[in-house]
C-alpha positions, -999 to 999 in steps of 0.1 A, spaced: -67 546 22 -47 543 -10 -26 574 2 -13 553 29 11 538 6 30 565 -4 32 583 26 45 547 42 74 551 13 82 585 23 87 572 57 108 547 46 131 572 25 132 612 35 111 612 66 119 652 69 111 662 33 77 642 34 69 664 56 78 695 49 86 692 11 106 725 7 130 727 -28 162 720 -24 157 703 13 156 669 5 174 642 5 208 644 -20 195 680 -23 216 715 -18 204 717 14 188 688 27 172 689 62 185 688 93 172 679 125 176 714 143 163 730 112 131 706 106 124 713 145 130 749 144 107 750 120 76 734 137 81 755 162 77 786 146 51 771 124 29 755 156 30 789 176 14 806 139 -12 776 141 -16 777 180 -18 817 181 -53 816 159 -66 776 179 -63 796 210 -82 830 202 -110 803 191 -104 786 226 -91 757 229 -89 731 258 -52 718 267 -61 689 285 -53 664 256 -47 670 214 -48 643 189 -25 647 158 -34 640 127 -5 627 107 25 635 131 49 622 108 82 627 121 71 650 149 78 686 135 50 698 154 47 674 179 71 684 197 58 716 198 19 709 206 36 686 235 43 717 252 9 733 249 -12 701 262 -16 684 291 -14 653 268 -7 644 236 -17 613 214 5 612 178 -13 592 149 4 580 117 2 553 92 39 553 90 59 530 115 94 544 106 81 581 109 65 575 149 101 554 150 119 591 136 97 610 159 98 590 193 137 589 190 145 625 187 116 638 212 118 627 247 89 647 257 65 615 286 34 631 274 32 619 243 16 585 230 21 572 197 1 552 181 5 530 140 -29 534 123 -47 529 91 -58 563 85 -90 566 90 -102 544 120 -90 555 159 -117 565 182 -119 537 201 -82 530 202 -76 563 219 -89 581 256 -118 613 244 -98 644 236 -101 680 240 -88 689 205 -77 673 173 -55 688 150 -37 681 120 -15 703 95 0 690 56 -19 658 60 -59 662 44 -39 677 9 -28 645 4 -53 620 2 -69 608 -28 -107 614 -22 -133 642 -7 -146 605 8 -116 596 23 -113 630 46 -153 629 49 -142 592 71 -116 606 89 -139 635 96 -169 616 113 -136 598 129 -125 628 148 -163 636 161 -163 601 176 -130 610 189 -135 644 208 -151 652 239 -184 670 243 -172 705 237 -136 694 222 -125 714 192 -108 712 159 -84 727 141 -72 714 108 -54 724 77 -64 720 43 -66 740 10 -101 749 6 -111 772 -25 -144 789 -32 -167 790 -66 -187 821 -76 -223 817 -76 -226 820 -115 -248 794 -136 -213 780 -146 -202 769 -110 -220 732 -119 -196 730 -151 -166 740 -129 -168 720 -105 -175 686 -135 -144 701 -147 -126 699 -112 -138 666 -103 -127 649 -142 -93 666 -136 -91 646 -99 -105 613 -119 -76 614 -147 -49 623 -115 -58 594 -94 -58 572 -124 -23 587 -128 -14 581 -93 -24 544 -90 1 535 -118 27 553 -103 18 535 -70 20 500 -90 56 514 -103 65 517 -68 71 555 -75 71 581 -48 45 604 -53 24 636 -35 -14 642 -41 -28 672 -40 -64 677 -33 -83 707 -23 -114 715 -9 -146 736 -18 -152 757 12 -195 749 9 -184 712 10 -166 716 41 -190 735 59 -226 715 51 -198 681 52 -192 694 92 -226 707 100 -242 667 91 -217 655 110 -226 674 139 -201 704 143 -210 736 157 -193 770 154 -172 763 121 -148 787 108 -128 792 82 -95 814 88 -68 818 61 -36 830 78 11 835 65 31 815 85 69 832 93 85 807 82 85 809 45 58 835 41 31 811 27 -13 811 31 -23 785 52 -62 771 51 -76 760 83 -113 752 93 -121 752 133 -155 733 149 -165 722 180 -183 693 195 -215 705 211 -211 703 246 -242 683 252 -235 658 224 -228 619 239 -196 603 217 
């Protein structure tokens, strides 16, 4: 994916405010981040997540993370599974991650983005948090998606966050959403010079809350919900959307 190369930057030069992009905390900043804090942080932040994942029920054998970055929740969601398996396409944000967390159930694994399944055992669960906002394209997370079906167990669940944003039913809704998708057309067209310009950038891409749904249902998802929840930490909404594997579906 095209968003691989910025977030592959961000590794390379403020791994902490990458991931959580808070103003003032990053590098040369007022405040920049500090390892107790950016920790401190995940955990209050993964037991907001883990609080709603669990009253959804959730299997704790093993979790795959979407986009661990530098392991602000991974640390975290090491404590609530059995077993863990981190993703990321950055090198030097696993590299951040496996040095400052010597949790043994953990395995980190270097991808492209978008292709995993087979490089990794079935899991229970598969969850991701700050990483789906930034890619480029509804296509890009609709891959990643039908990745993480191959990737579950029958039964397994998801949890993962997003920003997702409804239409009204009104004759204009087909206009709106022309307008939405032009106004994502002149922002990546934006974005690829500023990737040739070697620029560090953030997308931000949301998602229409019909999409998601029919997008999870063809997949194959059961049970999908949409829950909309403040974190502690700094007060803010959080999207999420929950499925599950069907429990008699082969992978």
């Amino acid at each position: 994916m095209k968003s691989n190369q910025e977030w592959k930057l961000w590794g390379k030069t403020d791994p902490l405010f990458a991931v959580s992009s808070w103003k003032g905390k990053e590098k040369g900043g007022p405040a920049p981040w500090t390892d107790d804090e950016f920790y401190a942080l995940g955990r209050s932040d993964w037991e907001d997540f883990f609080a709603h994942w669990n009253s959804y029920e959730c299997n704790t054998a093993h979790c795959i993370e979407i986009g661990c970055g530098a392991g602000r929740l991974t640390r975290h969601i090491s404590g609530a599974f059995q077993t863990v398996t981190a993703l990321d396409v950055s090198e030097d944000q696993i590299a951040y991650a496996r040095s400052r967390i010597p949790a043994g159930n953990i395995n980190y694994h270097v991808t492209d983005g978008v292709h995993f399944a087979a490089k990794v055992k079935p899991a229970t669960a598969v969850f991701s948090a700050h990483v789906f906002q930034h890619f480029d394209t509804l296509a890009d997370a609709g891959q990643v998606f039908h990745e993480i079906f191959q990737a579950l167990a029958p039964g397994g669940t998801v949890m993962i966050h997003l920003p997702v944003y409804s239409l009204p039913e009104t004759p204009a809704a087909p206009l709106m959403r022309s307008l939405f998708a032009l106004t994502k057309q002149v922002g990546n067209l934006k974005a690829n010079l500023n990737r040739k310009r070697g620029k560090l950038i953030m997308r931000g891409l949301a998602y229409e809350r019909s999409w998601l749904a029919d997008c999870f249902l063809k997949i194959g998802f059961q049970r999908v919900e949409f829950r909309a929840f403040r974190v502690r930490s700094n007060h803010c909404w959080h999207d999420f959307i929950m499925a599950t594997k069907p429990a008699d579906q082969v992978k």
